[in-house]
N, C-alpha and C positions, 0 to 999 in steps of 0.2 A: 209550367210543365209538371206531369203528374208522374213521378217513378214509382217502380213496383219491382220487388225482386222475387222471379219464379225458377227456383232452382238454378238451372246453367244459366238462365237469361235473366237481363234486366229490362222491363218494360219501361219505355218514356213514351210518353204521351205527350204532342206538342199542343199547342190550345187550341191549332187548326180540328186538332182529332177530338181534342176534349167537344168542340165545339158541333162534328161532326155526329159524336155519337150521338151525342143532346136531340138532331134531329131525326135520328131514326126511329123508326116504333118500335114498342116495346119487343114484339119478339124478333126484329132483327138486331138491337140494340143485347138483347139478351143473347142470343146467337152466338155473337163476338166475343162478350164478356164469357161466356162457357165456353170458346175454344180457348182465350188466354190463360186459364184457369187450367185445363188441358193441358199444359206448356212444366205444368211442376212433375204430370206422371208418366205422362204418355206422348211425348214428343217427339218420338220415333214414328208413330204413324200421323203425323199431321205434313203438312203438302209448306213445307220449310227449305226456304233456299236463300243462300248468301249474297245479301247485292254486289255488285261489280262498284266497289270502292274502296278504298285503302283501309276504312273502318270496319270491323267486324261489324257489319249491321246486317239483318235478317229479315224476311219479310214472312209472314204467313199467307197461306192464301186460303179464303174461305168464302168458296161463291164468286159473288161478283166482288167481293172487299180481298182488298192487300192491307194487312196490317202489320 
């Protein structure tokens, strides 16, 4: 698993997603990566909601992808 820390959030990456991005082309792959990045300044306007679990976990939504 791949962590990242972007401001209030911490990104993990399981090897399912590591794996995922690998297939995407490049500018969907690029996409993703430029909304996470997004996540350190401006994460008041991205489309962010709290899963339904006891863990603070988050999901992004961008398109057709939940990250």
């Amino acid at each position: 698993m791949a962590h990242a820390n972007f401001g209030a959030y911490t990104i993990v990456f399981s090897k399912s997603a590591e794996k995922f991005l690998k297939t995407l082309d490049k500018s969907a792959r690029q996409r993703v990566i430029t909304k996470i990045k997004e996540l350190r300044t401006n994460s008041e306007n991205l489309d962010i909601k709290k899963l339904k679990s006891r863990r603070a976990l988050y999901r992004l939504r961008l398109g057709r992808f939940r990250v």
